[in-house]
N, C-alpha and C positions, 0 to 999 in steps of 0.2 A: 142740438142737431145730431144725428143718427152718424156714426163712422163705420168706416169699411169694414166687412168682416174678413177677419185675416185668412179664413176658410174657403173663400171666394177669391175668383179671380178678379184680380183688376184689370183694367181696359190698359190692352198695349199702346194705344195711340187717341189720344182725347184731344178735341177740335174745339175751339173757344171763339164765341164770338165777342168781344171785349163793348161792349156799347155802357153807355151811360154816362160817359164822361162831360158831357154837356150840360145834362141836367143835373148832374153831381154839383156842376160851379155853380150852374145859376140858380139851385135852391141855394147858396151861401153870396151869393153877391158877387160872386165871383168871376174873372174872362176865361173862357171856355179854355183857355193853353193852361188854367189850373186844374184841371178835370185831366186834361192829358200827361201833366206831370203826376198825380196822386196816380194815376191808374199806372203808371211806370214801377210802382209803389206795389201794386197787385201782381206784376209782372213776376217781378223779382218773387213774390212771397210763393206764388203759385210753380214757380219753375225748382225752386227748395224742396216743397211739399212734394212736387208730382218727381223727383228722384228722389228722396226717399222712401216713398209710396211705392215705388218700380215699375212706375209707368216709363215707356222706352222712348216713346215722341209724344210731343208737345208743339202744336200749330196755333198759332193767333193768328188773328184775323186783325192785323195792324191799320193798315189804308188800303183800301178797295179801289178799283181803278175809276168809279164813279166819284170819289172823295176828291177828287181835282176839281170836279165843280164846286169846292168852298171857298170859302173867303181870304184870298192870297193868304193876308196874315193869318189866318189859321193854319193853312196849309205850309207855309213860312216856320211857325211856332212848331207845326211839328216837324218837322225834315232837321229842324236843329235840333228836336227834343232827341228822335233818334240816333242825332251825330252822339252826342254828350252822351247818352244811355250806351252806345257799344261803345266810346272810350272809357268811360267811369267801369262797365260792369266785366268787359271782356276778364281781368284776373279774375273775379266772382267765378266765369263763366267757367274758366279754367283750373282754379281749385274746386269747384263742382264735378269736372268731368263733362261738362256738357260741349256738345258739337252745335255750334251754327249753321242750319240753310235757312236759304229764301226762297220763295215761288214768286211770281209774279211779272209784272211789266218793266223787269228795273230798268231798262236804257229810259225809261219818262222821269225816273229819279235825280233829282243834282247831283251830278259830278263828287262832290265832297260826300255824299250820301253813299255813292258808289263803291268810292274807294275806302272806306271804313268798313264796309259790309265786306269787300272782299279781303280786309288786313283782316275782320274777324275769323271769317268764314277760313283761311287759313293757318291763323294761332290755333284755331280751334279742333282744325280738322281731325286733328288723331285722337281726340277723347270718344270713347266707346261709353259712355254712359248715356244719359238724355240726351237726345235729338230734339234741337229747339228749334223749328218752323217756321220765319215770319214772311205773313203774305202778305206782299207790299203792292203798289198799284195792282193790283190783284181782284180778276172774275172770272168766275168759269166760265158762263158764256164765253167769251171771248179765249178762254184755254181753250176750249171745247173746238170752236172754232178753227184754231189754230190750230189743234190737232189734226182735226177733218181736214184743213187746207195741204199740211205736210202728206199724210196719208195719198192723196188727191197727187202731189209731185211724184210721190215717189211709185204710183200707178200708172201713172205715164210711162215714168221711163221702162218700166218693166221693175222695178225694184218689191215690188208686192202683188200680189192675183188678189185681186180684191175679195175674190172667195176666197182667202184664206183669214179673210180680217173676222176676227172676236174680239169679244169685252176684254181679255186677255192680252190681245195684240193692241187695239188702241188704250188701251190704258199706259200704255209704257211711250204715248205721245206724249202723255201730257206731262204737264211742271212735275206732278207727285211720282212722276215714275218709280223712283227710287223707295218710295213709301209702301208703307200698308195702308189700305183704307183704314179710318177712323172709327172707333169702336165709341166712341162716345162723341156726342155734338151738347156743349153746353152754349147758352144763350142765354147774358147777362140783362136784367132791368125789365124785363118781364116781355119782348118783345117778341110775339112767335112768330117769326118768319125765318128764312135763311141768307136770302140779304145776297143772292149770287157768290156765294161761298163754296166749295167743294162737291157742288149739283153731283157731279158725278161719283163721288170719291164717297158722300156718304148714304149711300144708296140704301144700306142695311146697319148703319150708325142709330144706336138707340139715343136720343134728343130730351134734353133735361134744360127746363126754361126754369129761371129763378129770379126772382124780384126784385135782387141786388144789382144797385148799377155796382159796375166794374172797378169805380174806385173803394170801394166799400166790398169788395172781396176778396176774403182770405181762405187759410187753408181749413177753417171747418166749412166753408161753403163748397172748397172742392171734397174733403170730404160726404158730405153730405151725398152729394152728386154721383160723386162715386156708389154710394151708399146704395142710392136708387138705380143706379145701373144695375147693380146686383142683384135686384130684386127681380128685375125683369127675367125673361122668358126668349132669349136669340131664338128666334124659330129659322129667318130666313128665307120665307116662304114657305117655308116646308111646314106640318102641324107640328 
């Protein structure tokens, strides 16, 4: 597989859609909450690689707010998989240097799901290295939405002229405010769609689909990835 060139810039913020954990177990015999633990596996290896890579943020695309219509006990196997994964790695996370956020719908999260995420999200908070992203009951539509609705209150009261609103000003409605858009969109197992993921965030995000399901990728696949970002041509619209 082809590696970065060290002469090129690497992408400050890369967007992951993690899929294939399903068809990971059931090509081995396996129940789908072993796809979701091996790819936990991926997690860890890719979050390694892309800080010492010197990439600045890192987003997964964990559970998507349409992921509630699965099957209790999947959705069960993971809310617990998550508990365990931020108890066991938060030290990792912080001999790393890496910061914890979330995006998403968390009040639809359990309680016990909650309160981990925010004891991480806090041990974490002063590490200036990799920014790790995870988007939990999470859709843009539905951001997108939500942004348009806030925008919309605070028009009323006089809080905004609605002629003042740009791509600039509603961008800082949504979850990612805090973010830069994402300079790269990978997408695991060969599937090319985007799956209501960051619609708006990667507007001008170069998208690199690869054949690997998710538990089955490591750091010469983000390599790689990375590899073919480089190759491309950021126009922007512009020639």
């Amino acid at each position: 597989m082809a590696a970065p060139d060290p002469n090129k810039a690497i992408p400050r913020h890369i967007a992951v859609i993690m899929d294939g954990n399903g068809r990971w177990a059931a090509a081995r015999g396996l129940p789908r909450r072993e796809g979701h633990r091996a790819g936990a596996v991926s997690v860890e290896e890719c979050l390694v690689a892309c800080g010492e890579l010197g990439v600045r943020y890192l987003t997964l695309y964990a559970f998507s707010s349409e992921n509630w219509k699965r099957p209790q006990a999947e959705v069960t196997a993971l809310m617990t998989l998550l508990t365990h994964f931020l108890k066991e790695k938060t030290p990792r996370l912080m001999q790393n240097n890496v910061r914890l956020q979330v995006i998403g719908q968390l009040a639809k999260l359990p309680q016990r799901n909650q309160r981990q995420l925010r004891e991480t999200i806090e041990k974490t908070k002063d590490n200036d290295g990799l920014t790790l992203v995870v988007a939990l009951s999470y859709g843009s539509r539905e951001e997108i939405v939500d942004a348009a609705r806030r925008l919309m209150e605070e028009a009323k009261t006089g809080a905004i002229d609605p002629a003042d609103l740009d791509p600039e000003t509603f961008s800082r409605y949504l979850h990612t405010a805090a973010l830069p858009d994402p300079d790269l969109l990978i997408r695991t197992s060969g599937e090319c769609r985007v799956s209501n993921f960051l619609l708006w965030q990667i507007s001008y995000a170069e998208i690199v689909i690869t054949e690997t399901l998710w538990p089955d990728f490591r750091r010469e696949h983000l390599e790689a990835a990375i590899a073919e970002y480089q190759c491309r041509h950021r126009r922007f619209g512009g020639l």
